[in-house]
N, C-alpha and C positions, 0 to 999 in steps of 0.2 A: 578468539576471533571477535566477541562482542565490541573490547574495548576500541581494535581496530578499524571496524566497520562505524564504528557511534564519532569516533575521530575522524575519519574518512568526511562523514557528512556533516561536521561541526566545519570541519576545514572548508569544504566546498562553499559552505553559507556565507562565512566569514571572508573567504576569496571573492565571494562576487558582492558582496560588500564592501568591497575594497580595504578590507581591516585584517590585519594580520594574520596568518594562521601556520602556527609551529609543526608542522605537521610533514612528512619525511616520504613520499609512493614512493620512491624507488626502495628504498628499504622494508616497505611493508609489503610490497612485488616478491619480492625476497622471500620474506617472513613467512606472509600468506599467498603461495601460488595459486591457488584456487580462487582467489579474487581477479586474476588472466582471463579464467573458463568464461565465456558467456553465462550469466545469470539473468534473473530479474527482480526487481525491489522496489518496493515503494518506503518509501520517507514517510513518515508524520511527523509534523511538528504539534505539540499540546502547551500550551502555557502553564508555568511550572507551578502556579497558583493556585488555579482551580479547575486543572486539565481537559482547558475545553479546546477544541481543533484550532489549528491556527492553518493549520495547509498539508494537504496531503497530494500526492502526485508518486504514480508509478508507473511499473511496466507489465502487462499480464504475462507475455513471453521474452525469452532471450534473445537476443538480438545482437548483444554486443557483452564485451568484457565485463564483469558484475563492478569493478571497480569502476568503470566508467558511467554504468546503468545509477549507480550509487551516486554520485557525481552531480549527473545532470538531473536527476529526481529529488535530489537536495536541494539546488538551485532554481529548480522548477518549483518546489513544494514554499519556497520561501518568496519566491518573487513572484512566480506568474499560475499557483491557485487561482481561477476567476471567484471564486469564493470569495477572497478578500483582498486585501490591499497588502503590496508588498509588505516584507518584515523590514521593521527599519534597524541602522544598528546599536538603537536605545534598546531593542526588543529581542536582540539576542542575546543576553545573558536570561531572558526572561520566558526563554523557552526551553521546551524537553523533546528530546527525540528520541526516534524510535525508526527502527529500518527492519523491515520485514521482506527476509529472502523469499520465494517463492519456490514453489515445485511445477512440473511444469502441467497446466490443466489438463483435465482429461474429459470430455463430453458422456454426461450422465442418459442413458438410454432409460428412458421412463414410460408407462402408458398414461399417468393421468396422476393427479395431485399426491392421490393417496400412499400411490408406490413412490414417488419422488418423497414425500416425508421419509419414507422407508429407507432411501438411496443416501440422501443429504443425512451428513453428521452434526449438527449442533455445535458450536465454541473451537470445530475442528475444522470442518471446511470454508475453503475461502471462499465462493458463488459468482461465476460469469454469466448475467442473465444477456440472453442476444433472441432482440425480434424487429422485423420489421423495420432491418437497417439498424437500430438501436442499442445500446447494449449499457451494462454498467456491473459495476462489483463490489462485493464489500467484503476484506479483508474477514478472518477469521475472527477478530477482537469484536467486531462489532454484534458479535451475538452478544455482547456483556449487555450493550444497551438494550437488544431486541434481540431476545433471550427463548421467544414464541415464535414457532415456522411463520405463522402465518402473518406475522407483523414485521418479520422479519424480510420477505418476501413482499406483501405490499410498498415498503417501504423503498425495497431495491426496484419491485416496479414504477414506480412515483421518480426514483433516481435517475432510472431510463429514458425519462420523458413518456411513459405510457398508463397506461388508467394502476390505480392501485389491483386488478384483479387481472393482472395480462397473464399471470398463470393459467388461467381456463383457455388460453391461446397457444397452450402448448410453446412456452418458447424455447430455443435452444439454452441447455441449463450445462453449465461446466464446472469442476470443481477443481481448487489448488489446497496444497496444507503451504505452512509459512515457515520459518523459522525467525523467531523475535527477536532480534537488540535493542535493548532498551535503555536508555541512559540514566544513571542514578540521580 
């Protein structure tokens, strides 16, 4: 599945960069039915250098075909990140991706910080923080960087547009695991 999910979104980049891409869905339809199911997926693109983000864009829920979700999170994560400036296509050979299936979240029942450390798993769960209208997530990978609950979580509240300490605000907490493609 890896090889065809990490093609899938190599393809999609390349199609809306109007550059080639050898790349076959109906016979991957075929191959991999489960890419029909509705899924959800977020893209990363990291530059192959010195793998810093270049664009990320996904979906928390399923919605549509995963091969589709795939698709337009690829195209989405290369061109219209507000993060940064489209990928141009000098800059595709110069990147790496990565597509992360999702599970579908589930709403963490907590009384207060202490039992939420307790609830939340570390490098495992993916975190949908929601307050106050606001909301934001960060994939399971990103404990690699912020590896400490509590940096981990100010950081995701900073992401939401809300003070670094919106946990004391009880906000709605949700949890997804992932499954990773990662392109060699």
């Amino acid at each position: 599945m890896k090889d065809i999910v990490i093609a899938l979104a190599k393809a999609a980049i390349s199609a809306a960069l109007n550059q080639p891409a050898d790349f076959n869905l109906e016979d991957a339809l075929k191959t991999y039915p489960a890419l029909k199911e509705k899924g959800a997926a977020f893209v990363t693109l990291n530059t192959k250098t010195h793998g810093q983000l270049r664009g990320c864009i996904g979906s928390l829920q399923a919605h549509r075909p995963l091969y589709e979700d795939i698709i337009h999170n690829a195209q989405a994560a290369a061109l219209y990140d507000p993060r940064f400036l489209p990928l141009s296509t000098e800059e595709l050979d110069q990147i790496k991706l990565e597509v992360s299936i999702l599970s579908e979240p589930h709403i963490v029942q907590y009384s207060d910080i202490e039992d939420l450390k307790n609830k939340v798993i570390p490098f495992q769960d993916g975190v949908v923080l929601k307050l106050d209208g606001r909301q934001a997530t960060y994939l399971p990978q990103v404990w690699e960087q912020l590896p400490h609950f509590d940096d981990f979580f100010s950081s995701l509240c900073l992401k939401a547009n809300l003070g670094h300490d919106c946990l004391s605000h009880h906000p709605e907490i949700s949890t997804y695991r992932v499954k990773v493609y990662q392109e060699e």
